[in-house]
Steps between C-alpha positions, in 0.01 A plus 500: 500500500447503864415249709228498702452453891534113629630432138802250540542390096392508175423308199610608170352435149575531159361407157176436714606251741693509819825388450668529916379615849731638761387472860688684794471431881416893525436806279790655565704196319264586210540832497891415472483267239225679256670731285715180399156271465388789252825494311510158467128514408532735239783335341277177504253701307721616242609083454150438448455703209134516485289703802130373668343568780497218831147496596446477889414158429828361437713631807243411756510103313911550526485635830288227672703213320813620644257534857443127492875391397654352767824596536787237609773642708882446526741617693754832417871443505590846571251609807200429656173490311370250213480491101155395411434341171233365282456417166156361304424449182361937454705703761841488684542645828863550689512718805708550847309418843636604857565224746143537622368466153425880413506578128732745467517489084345283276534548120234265236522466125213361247681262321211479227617867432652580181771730685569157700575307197279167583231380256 
C-alpha cells in the first residue's frame, strides 16, 4: 500500500466497519509506522472471522466524530509535549501533543466494534 502525497494517517476496517484511525504530524511518521498498521490490520481481520466491505460512508462518519472530539490535555512526565485523551460513549482517542499543541500521534478505536469487545 502506499501512501499518498499530504497523507498523514489512516483508518482501518474490518468485518465492514472501521475499527481504529492513526493520525501522524507528517507522512513520513506514517510511512514509518505502516507496514506495522497493516500487520496489525491483517491480524485484526483474521480475529474477525467473517470479511465485508467498509463503504466510504462509514470512515468519513468515524473520521469527522473524532474531528469534533475535543481532546483534554495533560502534562508528560518524561519530556516536553502533552498526552491528549478522550473518551465518549462510540470512540476513544489517546495521542501525544508538543508543547505548542502539535499532534504528533494520535491513535482512535470504535468501541462499538466487535474487535473492541464493547456491546
Amino acid at each position: 500500500m502506499r501512501v499518498l502525497p499530504g497523507q498523514t494517517g489512516v483508518i482501518i476496517g474490518v468485518a465492514g466497519w472501521p475499527v481504529a484511525l492513526e493520525l501522524f504530524g507528517s507522512g513520513s511518521a506514517l510511512i514509518a509506522h505502516m507496514s506495522g498498521i497493516l500487520d496489525a490490520a491483517r491480524l485484526d481481520a483474521r480475529l474477525a472471522g467473517h470479511a465485508g466491505p467498509v463503504p466510504g460512508r462509514r470512515p468519513r462518519r468515524f473520521a469527522a466524530a473524532l474531528s469534533g472530539l475535543p481532546l483534554v490535555p495533560a502534562p508528560v512526565r518524561a519530556g516536553d509535549g502533552y498526552a491528549v485523551t478522550r473518551c465518549v460513549v462510540d470512540l476513544a482517542a489517546r495521542g501525544i501533543a508538543t508543547p505548542a499543541g502539535t499532534l504528533a500521534h494520535l491513535s482512535a478505536l470504535n468501541l462499538r466494534h466487535e474487535l473492541i469487545g464493547a456491546a
